[in-house]
C-alpha positions as CSV (number, residue, x, y, z in Angstrom):
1,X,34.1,-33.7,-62.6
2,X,36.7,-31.5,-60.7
3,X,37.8,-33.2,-57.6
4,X,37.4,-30.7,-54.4
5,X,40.6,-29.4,-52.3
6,X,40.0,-30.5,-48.6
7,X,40.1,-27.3,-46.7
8,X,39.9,-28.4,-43.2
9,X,41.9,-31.0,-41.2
10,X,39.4,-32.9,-38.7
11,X,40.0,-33.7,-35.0
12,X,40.0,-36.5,-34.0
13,X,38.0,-35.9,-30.6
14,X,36.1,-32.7,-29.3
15,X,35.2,-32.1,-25.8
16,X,33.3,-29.7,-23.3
17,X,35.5,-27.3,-22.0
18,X,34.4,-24.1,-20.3
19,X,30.9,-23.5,-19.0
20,X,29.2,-20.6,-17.2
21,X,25.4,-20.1,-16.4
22,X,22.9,-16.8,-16.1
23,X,20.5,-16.8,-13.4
24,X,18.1,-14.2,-13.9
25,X,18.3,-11.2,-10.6
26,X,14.1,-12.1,-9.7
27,X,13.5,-15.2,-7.7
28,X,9.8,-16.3,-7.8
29,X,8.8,-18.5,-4.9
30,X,5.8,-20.7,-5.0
31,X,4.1,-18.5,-2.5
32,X,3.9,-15.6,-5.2
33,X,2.1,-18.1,-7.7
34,X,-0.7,-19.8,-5.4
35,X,-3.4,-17.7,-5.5
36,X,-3.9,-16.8,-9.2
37,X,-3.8,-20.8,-9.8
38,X,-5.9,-22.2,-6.6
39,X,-3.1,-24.2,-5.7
40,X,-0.3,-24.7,-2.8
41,X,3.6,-24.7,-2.4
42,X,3.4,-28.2,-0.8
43,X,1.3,-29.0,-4.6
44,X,3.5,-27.3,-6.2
45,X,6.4,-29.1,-4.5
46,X,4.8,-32.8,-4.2
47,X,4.2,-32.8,-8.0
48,X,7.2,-31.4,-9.7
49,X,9.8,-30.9,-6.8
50,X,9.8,-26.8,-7.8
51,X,10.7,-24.3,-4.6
52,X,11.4,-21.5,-6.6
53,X,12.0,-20.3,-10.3
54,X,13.8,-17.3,-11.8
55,X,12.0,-15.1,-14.0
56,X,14.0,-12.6,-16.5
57,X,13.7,-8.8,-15.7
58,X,13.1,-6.6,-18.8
59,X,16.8,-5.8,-19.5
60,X,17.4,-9.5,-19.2
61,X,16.8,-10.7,-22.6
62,X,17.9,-13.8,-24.8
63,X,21.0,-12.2,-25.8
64,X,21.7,-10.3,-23.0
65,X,21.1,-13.6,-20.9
66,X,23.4,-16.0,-23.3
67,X,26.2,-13.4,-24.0
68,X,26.4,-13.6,-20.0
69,X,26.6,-17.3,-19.6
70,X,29.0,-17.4,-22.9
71,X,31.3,-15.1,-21.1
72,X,31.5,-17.2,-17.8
73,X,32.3,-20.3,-20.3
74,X,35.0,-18.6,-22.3
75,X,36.4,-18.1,-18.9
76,X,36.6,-21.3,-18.0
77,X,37.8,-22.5,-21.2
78,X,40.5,-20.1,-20.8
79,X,39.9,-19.0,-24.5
80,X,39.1,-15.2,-25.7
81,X,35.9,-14.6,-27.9
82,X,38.0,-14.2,-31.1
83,X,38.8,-17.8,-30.9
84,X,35.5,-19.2,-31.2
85,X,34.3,-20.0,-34.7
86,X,31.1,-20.8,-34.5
87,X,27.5,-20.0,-32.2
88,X,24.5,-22.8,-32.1
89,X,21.9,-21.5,-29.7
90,X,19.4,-23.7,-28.5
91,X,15.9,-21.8,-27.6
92,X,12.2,-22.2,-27.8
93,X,11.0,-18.3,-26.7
94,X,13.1,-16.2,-28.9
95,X,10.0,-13.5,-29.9
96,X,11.5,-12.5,-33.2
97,X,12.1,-15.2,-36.1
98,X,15.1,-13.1,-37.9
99,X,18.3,-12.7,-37.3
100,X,19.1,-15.5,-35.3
101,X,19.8,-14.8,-31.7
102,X,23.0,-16.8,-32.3
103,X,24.1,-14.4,-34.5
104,X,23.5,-11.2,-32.1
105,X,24.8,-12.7,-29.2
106,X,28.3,-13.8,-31.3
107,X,28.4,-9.6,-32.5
108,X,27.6,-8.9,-28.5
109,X,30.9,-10.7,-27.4
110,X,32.8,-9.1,-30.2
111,X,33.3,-11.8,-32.1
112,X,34.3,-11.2,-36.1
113,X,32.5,-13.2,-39.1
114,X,31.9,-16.4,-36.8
115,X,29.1,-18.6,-38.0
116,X,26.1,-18.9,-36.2
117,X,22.9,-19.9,-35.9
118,X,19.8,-21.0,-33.9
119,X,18.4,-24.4,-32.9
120,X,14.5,-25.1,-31.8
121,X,14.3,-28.7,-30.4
122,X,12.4,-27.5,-27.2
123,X,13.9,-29.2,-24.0
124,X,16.0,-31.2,-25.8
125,X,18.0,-28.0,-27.8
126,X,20.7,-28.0,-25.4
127,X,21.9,-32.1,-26.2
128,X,21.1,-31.1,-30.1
129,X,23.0,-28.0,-30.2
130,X,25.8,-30.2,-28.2
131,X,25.6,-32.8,-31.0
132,X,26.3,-30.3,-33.9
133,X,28.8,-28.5,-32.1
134,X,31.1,-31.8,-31.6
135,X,30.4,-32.7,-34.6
136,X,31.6,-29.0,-36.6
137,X,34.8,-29.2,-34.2
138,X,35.1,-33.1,-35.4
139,X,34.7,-32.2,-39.1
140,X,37.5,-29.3,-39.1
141,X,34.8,-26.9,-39.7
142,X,35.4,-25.1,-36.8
143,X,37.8,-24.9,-33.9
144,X,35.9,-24.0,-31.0
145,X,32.1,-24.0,-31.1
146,X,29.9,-21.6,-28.3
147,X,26.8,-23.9,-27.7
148,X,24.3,-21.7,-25.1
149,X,20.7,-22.3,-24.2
150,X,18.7,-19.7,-23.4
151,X,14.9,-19.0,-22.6
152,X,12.6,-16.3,-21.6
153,X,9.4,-18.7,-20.6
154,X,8.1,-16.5,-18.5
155,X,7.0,-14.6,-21.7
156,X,4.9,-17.2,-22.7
157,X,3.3,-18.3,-19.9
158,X,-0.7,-17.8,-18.6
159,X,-0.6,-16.8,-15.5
160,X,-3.6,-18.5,-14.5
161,X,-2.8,-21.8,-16.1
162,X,-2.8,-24.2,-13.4
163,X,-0.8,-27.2,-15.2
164,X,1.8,-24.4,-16.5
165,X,2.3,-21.6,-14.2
166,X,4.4,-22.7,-11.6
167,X,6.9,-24.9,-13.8
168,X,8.4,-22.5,-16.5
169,X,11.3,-20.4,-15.8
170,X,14.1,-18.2,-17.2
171,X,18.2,-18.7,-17.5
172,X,20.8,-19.6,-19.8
173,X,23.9,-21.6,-20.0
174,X,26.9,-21.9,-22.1
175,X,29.8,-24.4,-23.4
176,X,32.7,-23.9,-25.3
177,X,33.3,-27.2,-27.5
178,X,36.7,-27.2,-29.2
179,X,39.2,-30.2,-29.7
180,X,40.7,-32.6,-27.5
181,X,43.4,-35.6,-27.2
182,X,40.7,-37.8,-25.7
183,X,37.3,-38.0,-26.6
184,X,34.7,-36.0,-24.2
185,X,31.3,-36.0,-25.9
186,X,30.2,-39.4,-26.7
187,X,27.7,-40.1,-29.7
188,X,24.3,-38.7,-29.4
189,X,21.3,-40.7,-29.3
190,X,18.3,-38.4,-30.3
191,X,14.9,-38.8,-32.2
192,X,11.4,-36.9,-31.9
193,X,7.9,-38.1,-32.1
194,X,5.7,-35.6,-34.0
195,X,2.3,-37.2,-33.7
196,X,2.4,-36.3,-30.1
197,X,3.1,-32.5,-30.2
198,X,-0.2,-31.9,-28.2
199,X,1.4,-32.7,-25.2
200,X,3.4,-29.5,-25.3
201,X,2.5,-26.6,-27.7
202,X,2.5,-22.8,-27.8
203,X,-1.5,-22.8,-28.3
204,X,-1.9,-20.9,-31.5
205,X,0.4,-19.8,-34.2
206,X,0.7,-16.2,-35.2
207,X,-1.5,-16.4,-38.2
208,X,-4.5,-17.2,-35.6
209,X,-3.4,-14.8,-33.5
210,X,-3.1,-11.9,-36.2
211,X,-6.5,-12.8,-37.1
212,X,-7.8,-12.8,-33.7
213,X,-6.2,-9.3,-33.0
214,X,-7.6,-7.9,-36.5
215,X,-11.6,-9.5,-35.1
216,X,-11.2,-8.1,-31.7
217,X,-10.2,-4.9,-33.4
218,X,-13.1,-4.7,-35.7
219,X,-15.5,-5.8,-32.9
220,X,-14.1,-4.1,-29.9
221,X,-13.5,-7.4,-28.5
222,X,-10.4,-8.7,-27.1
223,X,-7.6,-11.2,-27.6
224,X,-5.5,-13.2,-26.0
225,X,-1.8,-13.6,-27.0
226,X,-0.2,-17.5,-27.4
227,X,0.7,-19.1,-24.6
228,X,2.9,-22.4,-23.7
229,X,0.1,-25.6,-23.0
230,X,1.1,-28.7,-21.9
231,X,-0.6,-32.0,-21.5
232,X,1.5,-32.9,-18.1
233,X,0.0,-36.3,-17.8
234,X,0.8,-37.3,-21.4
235,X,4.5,-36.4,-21.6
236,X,5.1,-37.9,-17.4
237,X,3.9,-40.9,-19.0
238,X,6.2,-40.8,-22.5
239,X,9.3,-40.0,-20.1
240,X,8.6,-42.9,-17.7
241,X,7.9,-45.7,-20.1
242,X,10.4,-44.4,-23.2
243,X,13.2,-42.6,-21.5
244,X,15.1,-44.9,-19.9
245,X,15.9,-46.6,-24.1
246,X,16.9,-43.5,-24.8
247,X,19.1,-43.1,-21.6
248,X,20.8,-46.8,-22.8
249,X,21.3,-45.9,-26.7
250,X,23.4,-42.8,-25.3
251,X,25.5,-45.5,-23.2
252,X,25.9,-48.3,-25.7
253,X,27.2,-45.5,-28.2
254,X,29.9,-44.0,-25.9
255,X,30.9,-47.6,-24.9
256,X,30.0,-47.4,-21.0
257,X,27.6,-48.3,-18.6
258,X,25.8,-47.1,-15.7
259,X,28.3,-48.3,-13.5
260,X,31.0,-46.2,-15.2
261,X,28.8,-42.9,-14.3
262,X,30.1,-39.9,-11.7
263,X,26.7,-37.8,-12.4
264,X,23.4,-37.8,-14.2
265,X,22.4,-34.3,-15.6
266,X,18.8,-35.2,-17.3
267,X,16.3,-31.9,-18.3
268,X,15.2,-30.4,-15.5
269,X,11.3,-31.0,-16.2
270,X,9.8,-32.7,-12.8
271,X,11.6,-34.4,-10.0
272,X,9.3,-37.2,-10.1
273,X,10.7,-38.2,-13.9
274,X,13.9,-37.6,-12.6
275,X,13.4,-40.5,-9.9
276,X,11.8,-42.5,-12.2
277,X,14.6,-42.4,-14.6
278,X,17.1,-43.1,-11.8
279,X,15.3,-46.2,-10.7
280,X,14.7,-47.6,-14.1
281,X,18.3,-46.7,-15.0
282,X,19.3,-48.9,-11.5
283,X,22.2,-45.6,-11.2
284,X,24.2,-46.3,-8.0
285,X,23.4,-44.4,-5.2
286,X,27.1,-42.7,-5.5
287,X,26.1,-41.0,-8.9
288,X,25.3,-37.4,-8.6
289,X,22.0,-36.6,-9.6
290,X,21.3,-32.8,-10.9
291,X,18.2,-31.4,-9.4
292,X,18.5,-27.9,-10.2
293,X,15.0,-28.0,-10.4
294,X,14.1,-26.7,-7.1
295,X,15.1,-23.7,-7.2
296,X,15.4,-23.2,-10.8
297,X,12.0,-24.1,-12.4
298,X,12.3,-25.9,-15.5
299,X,14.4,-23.8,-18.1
300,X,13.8,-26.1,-21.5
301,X,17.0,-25.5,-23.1
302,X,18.6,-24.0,-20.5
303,X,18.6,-26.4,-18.3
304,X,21.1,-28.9,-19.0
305,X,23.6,-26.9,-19.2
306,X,22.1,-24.6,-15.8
307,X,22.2,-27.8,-13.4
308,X,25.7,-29.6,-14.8
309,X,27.0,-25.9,-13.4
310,X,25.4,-26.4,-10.5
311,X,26.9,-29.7,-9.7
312,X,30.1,-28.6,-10.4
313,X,29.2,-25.4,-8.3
314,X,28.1,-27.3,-5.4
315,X,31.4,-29.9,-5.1
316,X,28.7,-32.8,-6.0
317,X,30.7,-33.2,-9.0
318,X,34.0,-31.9,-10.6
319,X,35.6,-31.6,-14.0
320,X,36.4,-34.2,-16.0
321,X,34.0,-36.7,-14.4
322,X,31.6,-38.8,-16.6
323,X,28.0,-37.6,-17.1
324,X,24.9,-39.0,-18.8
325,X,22.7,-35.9,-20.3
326,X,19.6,-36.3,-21.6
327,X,17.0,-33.8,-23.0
328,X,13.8,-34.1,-23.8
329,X,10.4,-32.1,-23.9
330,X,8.3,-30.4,-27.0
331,X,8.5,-32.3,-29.9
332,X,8.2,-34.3,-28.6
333,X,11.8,-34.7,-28.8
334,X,14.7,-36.6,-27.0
335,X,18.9,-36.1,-27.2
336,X,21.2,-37.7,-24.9
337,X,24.9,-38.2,-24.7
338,X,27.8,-38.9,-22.4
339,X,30.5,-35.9,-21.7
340,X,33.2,-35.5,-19.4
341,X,31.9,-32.6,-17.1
342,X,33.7,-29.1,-18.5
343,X,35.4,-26.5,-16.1
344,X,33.5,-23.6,-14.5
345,X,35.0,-20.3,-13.5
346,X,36.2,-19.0,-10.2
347,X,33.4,-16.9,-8.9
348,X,34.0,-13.3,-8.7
């Protein structure tokens, strides 16, 4: 057997280091919600800490949303599009299985032959898109790597879904990975549980739905398209009791500790997980928490990357400081790692 020429030459380390967010033009406050649910803001608020959420005009699409974000993050990476190598796109609401979005939004920025390709984890697409991204720029297989999660919820959501509604929201954020003298993205600690995929679920596949259409058709019926469902009971409880081993493994494989923390950036699902976390976690009351979820709904794979850029935004935190991520959601599925916080751009 031939031996096989080594093509690349690995680096040692890889790092975040340019990001940049999209926040879709419409902001949705609680009050516009209420009624078709039965509900309140101060509900609304007292059970997942949401305000307000963005939801994505027409012209404000996956790619249109991610080739934004990508652009603010090859800004702040200082780096042009021609010198990325590779796009892994995290989403869950892409409406079209082929080509990948990843692939679209690399021809958007004008990018040449670069590899790409899409990732469905749910919430925690972001952290696996990160992991694969590190790990390709580790490998020699490519320089720089664009990760970007992006969603479109709002497309899948019931209106009139009262445990749904209100928490599901539109955005996207981008990183550039590429190599560094130090290392900046710790080891990933991820996993999934499949038997529990009731908790979150879109409610019927296409092959139902086809056949539903074709029925209502035939019958002069009607039918309804699939929508997001989610069991919030079931995955509040699986985040508070499982989280927090998953928050440790992500430490013990970077080498540090809580202590060693500037900023926790976990999904932005519910603010009362979020507090849970922190308390279980024992995180010093110095440690930045990201709680982009008030005025940004939960964005699944969006928002990891969406509320680090707000930290840094806001002057809560800064580049280079040390940050536990952790996503988790439909799966169900978890990914967390440790990262030095990338640079954002100036604002315009």
């Amino acid at each position: 057997m031939p031996a096989l020429i080594a093509t690349a030459a690995p680096n040692a380390h890889a790092a975040p280091l340019g990001i940049g967010v999209y926040r879709p033009r419409r902001i949705v406050p609680n009050a516009e919600i209420v009624d078709r649910i039965d509900s309140s803001d101060e509900w609304i608020r007292s059970r997942s800490g949401i305000a307000a959420r963005h939801w994505a005009e027409p012209d404000e699409t996956i790619v249109a949303m991610s080739a934004a974000a990508a652009r603010q993050a090859l800004a702040a990476a200082q780096l042009s599009a021609d010198q990325v190598d590779a796009v892994v796109l995290a989403t869950s609401s892409q409406m079209v299985l082929g080509p990948s979005a990843g692939a679209v939004v690399a021809t958007e920025l004008g990018m040449h032959n670069a590899a790409a390709f899409d990732i469905s984890a749910g919430c925690a697409g972001f952290c696996y898109a990160l992991a694969n991204a590190a790990n390709l720029v580790r490998a020699g297989q490519a320089r720089h790597v664009l990760v970007i999660g992006v969603e479109r919820l709002s497309d899948l959501l019931d209106p009139t879904d009262r445990t749904c509604a209100f928490i599901f929201a539109d955005g996207a954020g981008a990183v550039v990975v590429g190599p560094a003298d130090t290392e900046g993205i710790g080891p990933v600690a991820w996993g999934s549980d499949g038997s529990q995929t009731a908790a979150i679920k879109q409610d019927k596949d296409f092959q139902e739905y086809f056949a539903e259409v074709a029925a209502a058709e035939a019958s002069g019926g009607t039918s309804q398209r699939p929508y997001i469902r989610m069991n919030g009971t079931a995955v509040f409880r699986w985040a508070v009791t499982f989280l927090d081993k998953a928050c440790r493994d992500a430490l013990h494989n970077a080498g540090v500790t809580v202590e060693d923390l500037d900023a926790f950036v976990p999904h932005q699902a519910n603010s009362r997980i979020t507090d849970a976390l922190v308390k279980a976690l024992g995180m010093p009351e110095r440690v930045a928490i990201a709680r982009d979820i008030t005025d940004t709904g939960n964005t699944s794979a969006a928002s990891i990357p969406m509320a680090m850029e707000q930290l840094l935004r806001s002057g809560a935190a800064k580049a280079g400081d040390t940050a536990l991520l952790l996503g988790f959601g439909a799966g169900l599925a978890y990914a967390g790692q440790v990262v030095h916080l990338p640079a954002i751009a100036p604002q315009d």
